[in-house]
N, CA, C and O atoms as a Tinker XYZ file with bonds, in Angstrom:
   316  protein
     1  N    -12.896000   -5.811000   11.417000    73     2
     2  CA   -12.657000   -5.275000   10.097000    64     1     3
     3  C    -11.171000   -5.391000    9.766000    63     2     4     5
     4  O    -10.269000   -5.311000   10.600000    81     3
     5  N    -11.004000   -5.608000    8.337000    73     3     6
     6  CA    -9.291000   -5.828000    7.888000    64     5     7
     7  C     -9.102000   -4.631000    7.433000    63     6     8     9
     8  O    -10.026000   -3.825000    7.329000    81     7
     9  N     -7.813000   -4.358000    7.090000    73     7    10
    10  CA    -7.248000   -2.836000    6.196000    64     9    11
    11  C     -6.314000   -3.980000    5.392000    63    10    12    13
    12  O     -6.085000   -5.175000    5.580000    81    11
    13  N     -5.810000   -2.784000    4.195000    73    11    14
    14  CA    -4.703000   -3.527000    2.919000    64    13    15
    15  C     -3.574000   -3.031000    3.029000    63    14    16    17
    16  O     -3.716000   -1.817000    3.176000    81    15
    17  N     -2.494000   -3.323000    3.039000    73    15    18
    18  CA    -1.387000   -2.900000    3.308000    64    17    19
    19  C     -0.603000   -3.031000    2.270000    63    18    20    21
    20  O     -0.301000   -4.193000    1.999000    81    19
    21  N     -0.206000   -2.260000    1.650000    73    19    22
    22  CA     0.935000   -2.058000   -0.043000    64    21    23
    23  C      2.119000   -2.008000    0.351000    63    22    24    25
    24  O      2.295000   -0.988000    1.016000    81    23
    25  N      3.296000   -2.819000    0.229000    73    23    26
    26  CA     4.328000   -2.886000    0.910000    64    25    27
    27  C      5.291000   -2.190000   -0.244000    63    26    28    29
    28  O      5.784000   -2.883000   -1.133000    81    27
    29  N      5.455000   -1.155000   -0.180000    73    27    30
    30  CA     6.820000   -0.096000   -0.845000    64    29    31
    31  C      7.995000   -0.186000   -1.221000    63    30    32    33
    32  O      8.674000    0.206000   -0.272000    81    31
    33  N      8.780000   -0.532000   -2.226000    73    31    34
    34  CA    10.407000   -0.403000   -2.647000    64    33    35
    35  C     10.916000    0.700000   -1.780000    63    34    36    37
    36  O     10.354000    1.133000   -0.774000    81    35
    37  N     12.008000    1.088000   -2.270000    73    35    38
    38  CA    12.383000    2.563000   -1.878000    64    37    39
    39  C     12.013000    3.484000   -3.265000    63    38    40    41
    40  O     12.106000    4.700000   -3.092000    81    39
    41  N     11.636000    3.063000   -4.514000    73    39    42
    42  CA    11.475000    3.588000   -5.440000    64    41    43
    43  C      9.359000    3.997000   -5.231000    63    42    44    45
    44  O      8.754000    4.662000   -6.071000    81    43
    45  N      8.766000    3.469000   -4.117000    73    43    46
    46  CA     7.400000    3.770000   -4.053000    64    45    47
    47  C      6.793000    2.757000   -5.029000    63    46    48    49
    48  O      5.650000    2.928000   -5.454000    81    47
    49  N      7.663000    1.530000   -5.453000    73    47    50
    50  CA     6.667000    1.187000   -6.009000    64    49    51
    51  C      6.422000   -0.179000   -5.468000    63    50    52    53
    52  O      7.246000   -0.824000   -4.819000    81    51
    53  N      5.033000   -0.627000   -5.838000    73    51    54
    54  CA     4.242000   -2.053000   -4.761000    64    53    55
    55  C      5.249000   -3.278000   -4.794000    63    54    56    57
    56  O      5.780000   -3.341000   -5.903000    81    55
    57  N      5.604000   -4.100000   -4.077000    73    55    58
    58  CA     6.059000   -5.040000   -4.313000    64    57    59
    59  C      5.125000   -6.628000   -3.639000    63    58    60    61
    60  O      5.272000   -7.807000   -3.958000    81    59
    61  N      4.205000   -5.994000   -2.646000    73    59    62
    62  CA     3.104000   -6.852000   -2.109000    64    61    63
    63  C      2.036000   -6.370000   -1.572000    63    62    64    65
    64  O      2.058000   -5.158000   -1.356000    81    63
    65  N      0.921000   -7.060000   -1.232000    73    63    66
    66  CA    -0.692000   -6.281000   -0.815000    64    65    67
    67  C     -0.372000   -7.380000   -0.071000    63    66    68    69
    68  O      0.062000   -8.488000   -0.386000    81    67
    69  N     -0.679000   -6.849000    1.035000    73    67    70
    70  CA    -1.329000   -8.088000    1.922000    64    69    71
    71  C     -2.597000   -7.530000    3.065000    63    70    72    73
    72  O     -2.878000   -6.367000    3.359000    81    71
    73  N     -3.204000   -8.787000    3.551000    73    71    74
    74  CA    -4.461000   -8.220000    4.330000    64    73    75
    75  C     -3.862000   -8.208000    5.849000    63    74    76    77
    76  O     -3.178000   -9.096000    6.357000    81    75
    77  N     -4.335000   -6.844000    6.521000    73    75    78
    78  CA    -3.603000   -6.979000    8.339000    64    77    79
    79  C     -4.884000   -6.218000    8.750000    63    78    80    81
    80  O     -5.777000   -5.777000    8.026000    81    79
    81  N     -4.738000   -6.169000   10.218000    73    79    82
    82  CA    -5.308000   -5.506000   10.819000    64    81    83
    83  C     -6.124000   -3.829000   10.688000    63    82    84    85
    84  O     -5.739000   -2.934000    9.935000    81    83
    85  N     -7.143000   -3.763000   11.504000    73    83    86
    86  CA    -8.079000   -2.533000   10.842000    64    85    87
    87  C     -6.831000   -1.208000   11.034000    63    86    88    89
    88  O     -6.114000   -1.058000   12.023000    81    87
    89  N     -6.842000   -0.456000    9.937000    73    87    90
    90  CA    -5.734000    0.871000   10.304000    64    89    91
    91  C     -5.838000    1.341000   11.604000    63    90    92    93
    92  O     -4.829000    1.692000   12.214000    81    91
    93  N     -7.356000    1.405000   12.282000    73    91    94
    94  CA    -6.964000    2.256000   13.065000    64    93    95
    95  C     -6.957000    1.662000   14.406000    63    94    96    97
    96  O     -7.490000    2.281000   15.327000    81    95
    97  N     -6.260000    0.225000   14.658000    73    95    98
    98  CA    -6.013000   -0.421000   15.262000    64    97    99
    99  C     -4.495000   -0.275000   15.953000    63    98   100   101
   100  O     -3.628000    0.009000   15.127000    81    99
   101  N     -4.071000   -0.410000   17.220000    73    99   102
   102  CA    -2.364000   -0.605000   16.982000    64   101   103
   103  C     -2.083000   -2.305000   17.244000    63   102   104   105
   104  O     -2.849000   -3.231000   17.509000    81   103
   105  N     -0.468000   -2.217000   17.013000    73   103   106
   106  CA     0.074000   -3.369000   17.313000    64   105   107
   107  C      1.400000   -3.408000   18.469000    63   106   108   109
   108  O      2.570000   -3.171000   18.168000    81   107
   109  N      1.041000   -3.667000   19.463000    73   107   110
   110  CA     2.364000   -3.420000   20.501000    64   109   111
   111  C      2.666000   -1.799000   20.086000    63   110   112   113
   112  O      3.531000   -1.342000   19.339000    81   111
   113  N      1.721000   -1.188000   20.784000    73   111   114
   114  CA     1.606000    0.224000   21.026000    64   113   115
   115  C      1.458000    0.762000   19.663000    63   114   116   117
   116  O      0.916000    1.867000   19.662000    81   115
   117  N      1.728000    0.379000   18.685000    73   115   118
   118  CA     2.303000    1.325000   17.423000    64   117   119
   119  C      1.186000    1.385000   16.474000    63   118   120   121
   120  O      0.521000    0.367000   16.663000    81   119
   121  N      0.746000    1.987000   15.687000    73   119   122
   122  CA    -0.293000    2.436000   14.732000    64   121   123
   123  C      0.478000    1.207000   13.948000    63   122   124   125
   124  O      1.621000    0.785000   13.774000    81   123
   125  N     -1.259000    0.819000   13.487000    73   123   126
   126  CA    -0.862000   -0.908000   12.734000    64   125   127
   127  C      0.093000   -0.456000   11.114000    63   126   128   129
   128  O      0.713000   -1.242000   10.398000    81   127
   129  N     -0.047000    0.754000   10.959000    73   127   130
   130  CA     0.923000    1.089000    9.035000    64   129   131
   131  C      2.445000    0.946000   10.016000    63   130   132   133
   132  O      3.269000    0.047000    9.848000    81   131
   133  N      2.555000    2.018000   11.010000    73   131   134
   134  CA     4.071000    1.704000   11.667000    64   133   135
   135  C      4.600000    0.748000   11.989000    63   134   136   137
   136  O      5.824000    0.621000   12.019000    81   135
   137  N      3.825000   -0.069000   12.278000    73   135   138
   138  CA     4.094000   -1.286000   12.765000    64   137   139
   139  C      4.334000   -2.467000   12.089000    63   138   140   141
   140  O      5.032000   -3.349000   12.589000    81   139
   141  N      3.662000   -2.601000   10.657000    73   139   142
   142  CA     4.112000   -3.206000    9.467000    64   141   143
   143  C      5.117000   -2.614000    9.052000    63   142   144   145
   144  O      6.138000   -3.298000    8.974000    81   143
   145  N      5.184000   -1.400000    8.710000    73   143   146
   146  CA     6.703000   -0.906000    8.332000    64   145   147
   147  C      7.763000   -1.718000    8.989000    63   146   148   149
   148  O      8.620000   -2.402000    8.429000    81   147
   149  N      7.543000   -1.508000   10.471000    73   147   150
   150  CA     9.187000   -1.840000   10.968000    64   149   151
   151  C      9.270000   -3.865000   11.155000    63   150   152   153
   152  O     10.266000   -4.583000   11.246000    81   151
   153  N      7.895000   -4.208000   11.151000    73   151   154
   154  CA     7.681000   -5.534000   10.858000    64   153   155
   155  C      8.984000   -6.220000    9.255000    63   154   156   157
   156  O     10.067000   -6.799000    9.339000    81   155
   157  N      8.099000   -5.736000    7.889000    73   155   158
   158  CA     8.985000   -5.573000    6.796000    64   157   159
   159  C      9.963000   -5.247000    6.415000    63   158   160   161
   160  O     10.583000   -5.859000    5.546000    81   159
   161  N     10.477000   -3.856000    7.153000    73   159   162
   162  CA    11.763000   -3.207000    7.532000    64   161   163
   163  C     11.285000   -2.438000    5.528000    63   162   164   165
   164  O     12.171000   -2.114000    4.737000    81   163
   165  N      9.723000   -2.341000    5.200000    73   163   166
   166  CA     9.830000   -1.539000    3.899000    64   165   167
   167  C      8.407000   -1.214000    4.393000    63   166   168   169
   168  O      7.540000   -1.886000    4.951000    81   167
   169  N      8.527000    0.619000    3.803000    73   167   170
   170  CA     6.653000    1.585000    3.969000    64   169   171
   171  C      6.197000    0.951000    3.044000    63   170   172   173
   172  O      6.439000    0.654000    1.874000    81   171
   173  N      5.192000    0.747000    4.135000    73   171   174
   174  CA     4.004000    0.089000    4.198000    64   173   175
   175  C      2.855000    1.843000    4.317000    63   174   176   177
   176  O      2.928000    2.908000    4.930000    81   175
   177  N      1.708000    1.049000    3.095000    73   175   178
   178  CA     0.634000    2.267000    2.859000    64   177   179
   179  C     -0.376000    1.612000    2.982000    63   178   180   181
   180  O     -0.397000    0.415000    2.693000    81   179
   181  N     -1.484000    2.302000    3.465000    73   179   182
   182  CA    -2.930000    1.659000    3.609000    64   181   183
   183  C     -3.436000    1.604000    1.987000    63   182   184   185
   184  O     -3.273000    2.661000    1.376000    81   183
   185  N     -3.905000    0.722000    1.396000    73   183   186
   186  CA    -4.834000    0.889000    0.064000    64   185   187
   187  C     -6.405000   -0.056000    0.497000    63   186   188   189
   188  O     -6.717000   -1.091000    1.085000    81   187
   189  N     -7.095000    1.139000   -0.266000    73   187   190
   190  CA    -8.730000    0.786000   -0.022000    64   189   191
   191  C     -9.232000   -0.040000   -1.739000    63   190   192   193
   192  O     -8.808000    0.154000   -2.878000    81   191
   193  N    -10.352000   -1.026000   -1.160000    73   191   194
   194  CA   -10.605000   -1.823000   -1.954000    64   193   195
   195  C    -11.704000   -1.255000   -2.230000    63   194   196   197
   196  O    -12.062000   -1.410000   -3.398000    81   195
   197  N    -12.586000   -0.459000   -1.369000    73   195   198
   198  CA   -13.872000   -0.354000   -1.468000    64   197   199
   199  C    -14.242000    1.474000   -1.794000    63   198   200   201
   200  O    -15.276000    2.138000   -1.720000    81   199
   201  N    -12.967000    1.761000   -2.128000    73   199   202
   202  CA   -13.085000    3.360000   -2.265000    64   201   203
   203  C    -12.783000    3.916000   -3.714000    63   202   204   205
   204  O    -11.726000    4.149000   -4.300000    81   203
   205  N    -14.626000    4.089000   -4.206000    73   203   206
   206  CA   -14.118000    4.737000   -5.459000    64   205   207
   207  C    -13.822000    5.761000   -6.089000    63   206   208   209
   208  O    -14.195000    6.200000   -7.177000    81   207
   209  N    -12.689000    6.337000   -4.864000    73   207   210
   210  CA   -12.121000    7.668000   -5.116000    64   209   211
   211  C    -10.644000    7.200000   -5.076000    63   210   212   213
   212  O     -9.918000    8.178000   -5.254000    81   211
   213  N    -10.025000    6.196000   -4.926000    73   211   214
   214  CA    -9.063000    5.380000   -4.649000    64   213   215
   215  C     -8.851000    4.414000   -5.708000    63   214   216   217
   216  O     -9.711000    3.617000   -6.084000    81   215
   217  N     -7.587000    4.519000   -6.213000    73   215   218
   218  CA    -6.628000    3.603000   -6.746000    64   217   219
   219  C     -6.555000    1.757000   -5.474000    63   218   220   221
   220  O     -6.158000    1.904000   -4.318000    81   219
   221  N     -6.777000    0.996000   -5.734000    73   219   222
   222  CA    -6.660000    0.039000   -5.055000    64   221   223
   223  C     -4.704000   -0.464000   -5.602000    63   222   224   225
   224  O     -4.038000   -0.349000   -6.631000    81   223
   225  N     -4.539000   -0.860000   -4.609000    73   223   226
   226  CA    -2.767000   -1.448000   -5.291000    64   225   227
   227  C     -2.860000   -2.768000   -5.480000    63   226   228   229
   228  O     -3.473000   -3.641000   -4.866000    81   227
   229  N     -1.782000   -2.800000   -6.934000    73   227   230
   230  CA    -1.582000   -3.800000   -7.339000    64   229   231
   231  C      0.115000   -3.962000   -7.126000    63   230   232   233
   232  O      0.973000   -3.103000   -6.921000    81   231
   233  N      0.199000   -5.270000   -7.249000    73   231   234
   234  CA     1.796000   -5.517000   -7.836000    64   233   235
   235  C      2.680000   -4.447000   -8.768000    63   234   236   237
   236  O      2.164000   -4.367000   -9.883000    81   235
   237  N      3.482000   -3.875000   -8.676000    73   235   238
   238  CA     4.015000   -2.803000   -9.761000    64   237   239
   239  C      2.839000   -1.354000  -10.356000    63   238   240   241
   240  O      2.853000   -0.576000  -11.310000    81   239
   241  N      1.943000   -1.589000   -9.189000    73   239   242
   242  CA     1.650000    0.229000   -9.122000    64   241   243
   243  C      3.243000    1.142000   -7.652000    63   242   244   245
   244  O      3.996000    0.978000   -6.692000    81   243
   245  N      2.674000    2.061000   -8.729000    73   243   246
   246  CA     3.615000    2.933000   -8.109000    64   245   247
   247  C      2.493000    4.092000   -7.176000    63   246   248   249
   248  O      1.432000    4.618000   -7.513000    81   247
   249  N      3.329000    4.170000   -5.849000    73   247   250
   250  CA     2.363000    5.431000   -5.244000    64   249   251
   251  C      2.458000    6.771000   -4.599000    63   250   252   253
   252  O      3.151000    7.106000   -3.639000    81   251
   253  N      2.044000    7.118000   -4.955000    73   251   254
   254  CA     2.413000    9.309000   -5.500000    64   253   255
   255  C      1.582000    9.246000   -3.897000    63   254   256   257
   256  O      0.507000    8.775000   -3.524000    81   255
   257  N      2.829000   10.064000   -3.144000    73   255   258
   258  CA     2.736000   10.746000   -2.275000    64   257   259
   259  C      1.917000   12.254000   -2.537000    63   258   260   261
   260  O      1.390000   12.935000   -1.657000    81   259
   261  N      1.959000   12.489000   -3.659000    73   259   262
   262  CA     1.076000   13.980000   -3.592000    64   261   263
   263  C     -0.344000   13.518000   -3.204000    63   262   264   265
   264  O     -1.096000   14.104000   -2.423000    81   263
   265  N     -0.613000   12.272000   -3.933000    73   263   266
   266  CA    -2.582000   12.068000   -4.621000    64   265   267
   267  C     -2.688000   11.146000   -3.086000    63   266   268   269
   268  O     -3.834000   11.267000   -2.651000    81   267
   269  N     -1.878000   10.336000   -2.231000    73   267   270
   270  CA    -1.878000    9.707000   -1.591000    64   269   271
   271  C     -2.864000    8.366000   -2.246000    63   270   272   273
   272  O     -3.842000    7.840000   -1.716000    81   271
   273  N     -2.270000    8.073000   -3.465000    73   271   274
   274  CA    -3.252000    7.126000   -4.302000    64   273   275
   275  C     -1.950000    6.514000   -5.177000    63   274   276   277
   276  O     -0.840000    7.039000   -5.263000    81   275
   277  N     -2.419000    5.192000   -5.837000    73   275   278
   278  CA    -1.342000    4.444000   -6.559000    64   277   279
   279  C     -1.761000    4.548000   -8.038000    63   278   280   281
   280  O     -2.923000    4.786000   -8.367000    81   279
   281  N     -0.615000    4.332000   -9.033000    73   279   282
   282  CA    -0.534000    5.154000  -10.245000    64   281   283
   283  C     -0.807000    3.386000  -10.690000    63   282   284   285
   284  O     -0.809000    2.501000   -9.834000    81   283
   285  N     -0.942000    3.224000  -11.614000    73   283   286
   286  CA    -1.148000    1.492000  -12.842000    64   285   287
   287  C     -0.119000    1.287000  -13.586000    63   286   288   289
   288  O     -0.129000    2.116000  -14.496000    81   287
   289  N      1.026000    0.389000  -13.671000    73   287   290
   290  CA     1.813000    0.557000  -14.632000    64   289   291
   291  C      1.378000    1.053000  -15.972000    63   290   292   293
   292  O      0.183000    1.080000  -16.266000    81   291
   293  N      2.437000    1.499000  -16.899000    73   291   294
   294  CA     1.951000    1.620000  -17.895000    64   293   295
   295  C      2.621000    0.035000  -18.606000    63   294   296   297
   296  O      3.608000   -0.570000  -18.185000    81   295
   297  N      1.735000   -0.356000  -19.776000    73   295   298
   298  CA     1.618000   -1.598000  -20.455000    64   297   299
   299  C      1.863000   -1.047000  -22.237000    63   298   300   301
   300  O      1.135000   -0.366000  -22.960000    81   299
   301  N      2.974000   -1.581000  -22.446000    73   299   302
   302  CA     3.339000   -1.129000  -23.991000    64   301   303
   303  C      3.057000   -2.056000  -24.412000    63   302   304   305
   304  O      3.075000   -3.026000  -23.654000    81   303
   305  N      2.652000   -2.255000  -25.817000    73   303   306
   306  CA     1.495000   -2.954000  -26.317000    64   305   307
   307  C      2.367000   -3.189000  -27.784000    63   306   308   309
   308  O      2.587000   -2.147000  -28.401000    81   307
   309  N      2.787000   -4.226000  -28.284000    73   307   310
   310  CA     3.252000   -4.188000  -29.819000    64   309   311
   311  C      4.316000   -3.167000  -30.448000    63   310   312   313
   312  O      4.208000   -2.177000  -31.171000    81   311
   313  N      5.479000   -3.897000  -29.807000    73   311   314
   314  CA     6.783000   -3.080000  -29.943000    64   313   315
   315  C      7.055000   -3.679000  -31.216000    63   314   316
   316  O      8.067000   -3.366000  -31.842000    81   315
């Protein structure tokens, strides 16, 4: 099984998804999210594709540590 990995600014917001290993897998001892972190040297968050209680991440979602879920940009429309 794969997990999604949302790779974090320092501002929380997405800058890549990529597909890695199952979360609850490690990598050279380390829980596979820690281990992408220090891989990227940027937090790294699990996002679910298949959870529809879950925000899936995109490019330029931002993600709220309260909801542990990613927010949608907002899109201004006819300035």
């Amino acid at each position: 099984m794969v997990s999604y990995y949302a790779h974090l600014d320092k501002n929380n917001v997405v800058t890549q998804v990529v597909t890695g290993v199952d979360e609850t897998e490690t990598i050279e001892g380390l829980p596979a999210v820690d281990w992408y972190t220090n891989f990227t040297g940027m937090k790294n968050v699990v996002t679910y594709i298949d959870d529809p209680k879950k925000t899936y991440a995109g490019i330029g979602f931002v993600y709220d540590e309260a909801t542990k879920d990613f927010i949608a940009p907002i899109e201004i429309v006819g300035e």
